[in-house]
C-alpha positions in Angstrom: -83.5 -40.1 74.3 -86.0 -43.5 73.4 -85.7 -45.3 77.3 -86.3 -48.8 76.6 -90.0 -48.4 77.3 -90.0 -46.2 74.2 -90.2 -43.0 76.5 -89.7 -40.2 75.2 -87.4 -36.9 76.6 -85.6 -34.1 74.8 -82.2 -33.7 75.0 -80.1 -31.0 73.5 -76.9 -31.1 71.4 -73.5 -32.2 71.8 -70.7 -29.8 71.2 -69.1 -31.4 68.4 -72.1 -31.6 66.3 -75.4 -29.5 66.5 -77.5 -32.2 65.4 -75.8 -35.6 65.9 -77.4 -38.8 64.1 -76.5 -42.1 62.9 -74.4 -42.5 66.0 -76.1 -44.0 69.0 -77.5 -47.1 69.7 -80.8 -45.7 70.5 -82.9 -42.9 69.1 -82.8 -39.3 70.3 -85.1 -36.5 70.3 -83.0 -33.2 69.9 -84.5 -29.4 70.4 -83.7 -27.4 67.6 -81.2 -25.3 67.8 -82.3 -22.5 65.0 -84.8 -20.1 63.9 -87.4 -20.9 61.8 -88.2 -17.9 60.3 -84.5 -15.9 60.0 -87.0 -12.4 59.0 -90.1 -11.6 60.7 -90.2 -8.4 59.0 -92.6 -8.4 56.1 -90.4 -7.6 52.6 -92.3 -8.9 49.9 -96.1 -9.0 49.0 -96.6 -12.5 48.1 -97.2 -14.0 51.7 -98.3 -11.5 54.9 -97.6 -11.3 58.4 -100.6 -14.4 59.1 -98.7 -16.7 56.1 -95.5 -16.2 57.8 -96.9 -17.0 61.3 -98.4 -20.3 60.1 -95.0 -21.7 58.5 -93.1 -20.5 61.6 -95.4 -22.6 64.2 -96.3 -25.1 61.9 -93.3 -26.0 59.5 -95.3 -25.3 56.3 -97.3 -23.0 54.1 -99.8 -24.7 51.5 -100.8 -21.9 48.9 -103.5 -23.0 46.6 -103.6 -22.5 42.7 -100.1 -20.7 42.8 -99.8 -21.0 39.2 -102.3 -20.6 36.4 -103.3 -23.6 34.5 -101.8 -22.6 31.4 -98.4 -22.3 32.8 -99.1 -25.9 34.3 -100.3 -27.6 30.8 -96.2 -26.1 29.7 -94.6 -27.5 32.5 -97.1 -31.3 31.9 -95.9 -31.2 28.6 -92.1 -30.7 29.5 -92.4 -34.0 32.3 -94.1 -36.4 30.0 -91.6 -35.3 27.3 -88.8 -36.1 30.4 -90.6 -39.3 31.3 -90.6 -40.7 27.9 -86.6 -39.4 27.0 -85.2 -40.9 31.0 -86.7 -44.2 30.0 -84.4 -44.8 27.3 -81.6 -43.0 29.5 -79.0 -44.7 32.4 -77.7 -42.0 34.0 -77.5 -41.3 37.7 -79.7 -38.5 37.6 -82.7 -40.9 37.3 -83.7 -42.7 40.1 -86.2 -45.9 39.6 -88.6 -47.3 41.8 -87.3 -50.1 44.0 -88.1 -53.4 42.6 -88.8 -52.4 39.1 -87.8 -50.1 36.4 -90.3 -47.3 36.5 -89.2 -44.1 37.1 -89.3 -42.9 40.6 -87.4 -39.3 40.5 -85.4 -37.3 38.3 -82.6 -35.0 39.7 -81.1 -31.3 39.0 -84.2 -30.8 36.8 -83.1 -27.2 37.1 -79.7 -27.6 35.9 -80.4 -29.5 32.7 -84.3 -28.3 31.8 -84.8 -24.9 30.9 -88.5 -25.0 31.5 -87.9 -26.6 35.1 -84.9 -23.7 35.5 -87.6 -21.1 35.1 -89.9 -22.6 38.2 -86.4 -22.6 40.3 -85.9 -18.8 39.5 -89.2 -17.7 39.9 -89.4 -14.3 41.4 -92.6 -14.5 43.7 -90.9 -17.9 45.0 -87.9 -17.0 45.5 -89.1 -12.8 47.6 -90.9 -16.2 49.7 -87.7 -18.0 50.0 -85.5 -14.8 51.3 -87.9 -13.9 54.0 -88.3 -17.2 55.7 -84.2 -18.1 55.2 -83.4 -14.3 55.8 -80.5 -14.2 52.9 -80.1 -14.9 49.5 -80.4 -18.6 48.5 -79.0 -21.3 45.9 -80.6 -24.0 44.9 -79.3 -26.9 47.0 -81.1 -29.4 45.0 -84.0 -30.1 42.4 -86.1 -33.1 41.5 -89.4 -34.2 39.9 -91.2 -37.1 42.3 -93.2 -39.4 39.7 -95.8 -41.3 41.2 -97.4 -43.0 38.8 -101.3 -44.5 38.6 -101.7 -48.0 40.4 -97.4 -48.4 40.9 -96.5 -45.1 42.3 -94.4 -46.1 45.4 -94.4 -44.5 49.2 -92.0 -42.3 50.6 -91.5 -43.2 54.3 -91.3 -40.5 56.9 -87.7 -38.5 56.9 -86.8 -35.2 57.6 -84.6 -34.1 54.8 -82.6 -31.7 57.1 -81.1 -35.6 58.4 -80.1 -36.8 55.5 -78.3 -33.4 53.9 -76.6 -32.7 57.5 -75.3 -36.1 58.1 -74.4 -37.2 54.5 -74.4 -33.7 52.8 -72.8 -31.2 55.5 -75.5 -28.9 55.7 -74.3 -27.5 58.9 -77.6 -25.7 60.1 -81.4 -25.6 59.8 -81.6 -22.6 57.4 -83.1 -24.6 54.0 -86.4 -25.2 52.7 -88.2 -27.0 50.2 -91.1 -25.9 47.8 -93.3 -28.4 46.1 -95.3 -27.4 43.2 -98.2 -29.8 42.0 -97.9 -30.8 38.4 -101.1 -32.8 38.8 -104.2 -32.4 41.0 -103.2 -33.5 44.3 -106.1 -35.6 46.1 -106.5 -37.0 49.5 -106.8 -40.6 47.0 -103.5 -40.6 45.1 -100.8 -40.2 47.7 -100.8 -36.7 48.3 -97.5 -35.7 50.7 -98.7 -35.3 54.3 -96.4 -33.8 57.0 -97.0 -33.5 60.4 -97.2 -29.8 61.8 -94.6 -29.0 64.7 -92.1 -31.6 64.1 -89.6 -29.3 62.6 -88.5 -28.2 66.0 -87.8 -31.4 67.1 -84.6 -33.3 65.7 -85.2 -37.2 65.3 -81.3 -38.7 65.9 -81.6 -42.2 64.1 -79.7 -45.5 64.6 -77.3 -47.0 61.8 -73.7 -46.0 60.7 -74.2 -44.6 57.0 -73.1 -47.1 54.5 -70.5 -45.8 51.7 -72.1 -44.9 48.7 -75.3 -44.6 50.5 -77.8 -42.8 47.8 -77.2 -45.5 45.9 -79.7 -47.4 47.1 -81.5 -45.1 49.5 -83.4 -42.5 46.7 -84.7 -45.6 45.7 -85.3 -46.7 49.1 -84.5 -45.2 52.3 -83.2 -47.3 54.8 -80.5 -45.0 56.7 -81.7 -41.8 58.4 -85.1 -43.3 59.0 -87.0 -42.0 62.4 -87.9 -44.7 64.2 -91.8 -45.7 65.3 -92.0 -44.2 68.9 -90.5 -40.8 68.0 -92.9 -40.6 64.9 -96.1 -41.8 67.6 -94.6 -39.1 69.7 -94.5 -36.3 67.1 -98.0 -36.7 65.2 -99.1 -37.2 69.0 -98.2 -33.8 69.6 -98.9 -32.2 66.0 -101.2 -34.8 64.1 -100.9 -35.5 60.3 -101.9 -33.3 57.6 -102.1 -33.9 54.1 -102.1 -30.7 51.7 -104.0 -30.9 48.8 -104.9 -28.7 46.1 -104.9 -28.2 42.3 -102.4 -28.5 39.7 -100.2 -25.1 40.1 -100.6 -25.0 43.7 -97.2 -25.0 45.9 -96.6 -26.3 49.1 -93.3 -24.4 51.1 -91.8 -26.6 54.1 -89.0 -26.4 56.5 -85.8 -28.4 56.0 -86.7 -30.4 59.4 -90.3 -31.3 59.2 -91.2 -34.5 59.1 -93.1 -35.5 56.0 -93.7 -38.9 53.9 -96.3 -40.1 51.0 -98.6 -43.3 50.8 -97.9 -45.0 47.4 -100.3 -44.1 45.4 -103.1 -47.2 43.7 -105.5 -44.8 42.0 -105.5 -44.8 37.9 -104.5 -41.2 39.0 -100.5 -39.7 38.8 -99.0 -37.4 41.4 -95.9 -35.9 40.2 -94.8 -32.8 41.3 -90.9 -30.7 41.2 -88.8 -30.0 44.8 -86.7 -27.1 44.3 -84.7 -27.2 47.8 -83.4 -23.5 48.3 -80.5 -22.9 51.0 -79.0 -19.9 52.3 -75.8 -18.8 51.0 -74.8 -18.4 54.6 -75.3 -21.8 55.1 -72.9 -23.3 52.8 -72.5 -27.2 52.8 -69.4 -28.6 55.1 -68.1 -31.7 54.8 -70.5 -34.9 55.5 -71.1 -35.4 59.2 -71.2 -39.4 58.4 -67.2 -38.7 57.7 -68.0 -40.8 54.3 -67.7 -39.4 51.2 -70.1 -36.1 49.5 -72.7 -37.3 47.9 -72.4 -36.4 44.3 -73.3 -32.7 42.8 -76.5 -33.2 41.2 -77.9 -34.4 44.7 -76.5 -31.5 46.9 -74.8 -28.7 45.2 -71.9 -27.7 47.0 
């Protein structure tokens, strides 16, 4: 746990909950208690033996240029045509940026978009998907991340396996998300940056979950954020890496790894579409906050 020197040890779980959070007064630094990789054998031909080494020690897999650039102008045209249709919209599905009426995300993109349905169902993502997770998967949630030119705001460090264990129920470390670029990303327009190793380290936070929590925290995040010492400790011992990479390209990353985004000031956009993909044997439980599930179109239960 965080001594009050800001110390930091490793503890392991209680028996009640794998990965408690949200309920001690101070921070925690929990050992993971699952694989990373649930299939070391090689089944598909889309990542070898060296890919699947790389996201096992390191928590991700950046693959450049993934898809071609005319499958990329399809998809550009489908998000402006989204942008410009969920400005006129109120519905929960779109999120805005806090402070202002821009549009900071757009939810189960691959429930109500056909185009956006086709990237969740993608064959060589999905032969990916199966080997790391080691089952079949469903998609656990989608999402296009907007980040404007000049008003494109940051996403503060998290590890999404927090949030979806504590307010979702996802009862084990068996998800992942892939990230595909929809515009260049550049080391300039807040590019996602994640620090390697982290994922097998659980950051417990402080702060009883509020009811109704997403309400307010897709827009800003406030509960289930890691506090300063474990994040000094965890790029001390994995530093900070920002992938970038074309239009097309796809970044893969374990449920667990820490990860956040600068906000982006550039005349350049960053958007790109999260399809989270979790194993069927890890189906979602009831919340570990004891609040309420979060609604359907967030976590798919």
């Amino acid at each position: 746990m965080m001594t009050s020197k800001g110390q930091v040890a490793l503890n392991h779980s209680s028996m009640q909950d794998t990965y408690p959070s949200r309920i001690y007064e101070e921070p925690n630094l929990l050992e993971r208690q699952d694989p990373v990789v649930y299939d070391h054998t090689i089944t598909q031909s889309v990542i070898n033996e060296e890919q699947l080494a790389f996201y096992d020690k390191n928590g991700y897999l950046f693959l450049e240029s993934f898809f071609d650039q005319n499958q990329v102008q399809v998809w550009k045209k489908e998000l402006a045509r989204l942008w410009d249709q969920s400005r006129l919209l109120e519905k929960p599905e779109v999120i805005k940026e806090p402070g202002s009426d821009e549009i900071r995300s757009i939810f189960a993109v691959h429930r109500d978009d056909e185009a956006f349905k086709q990237i969740a169902e993608n064959k060589q993502i999905e032969a990916i998907v199966q080997q790391i997770l080691g089952s079949n998967t469903y998609v656990h949630q989608s999402r296009i991340n907007f980040k404007q030119g000049f008003t494109g705001k940051e996403f503060y460090w998290h590890s999404d396996f927090e949030t979806w264990h504590v307010e979702d129920g996802m009862p084990r470390m068996r998800a992942l998300s892939c990230s595909i670029a929809l515009e260049d990303n550049t080391p300039n327009n807040g590019p996602l940056m994640v620090i390697p190793g982290s994922h097998r380290t659980f950051v417990s936070c402080v702060g009883e979950t509020p009811n109704d929590n997403y309400k307010t925290s897709l827009r800003r995040q406030e509960y289930g954020v890691p506090d300063q010492n474990s994040l000094r400790y965890l790029a001390g011992q994995g530093g900070i890496i920002a992938p970038t990479g074309k239009a097309g390209s796809i970044l893969l990353f374990d449920c667990n790894l820490m990860h956040g985004s600068n906000s982006n000031i550039t005349p350049d956009p960053r958007s790109n579409v999260f399809i989270v993909y979790n194993s069927v044997l890890n189906k979602l439980n009831a919340p570990y906050s004891g609040k309420q599930p979060r609604p359907n179109f967030i976590a798919s239960r």
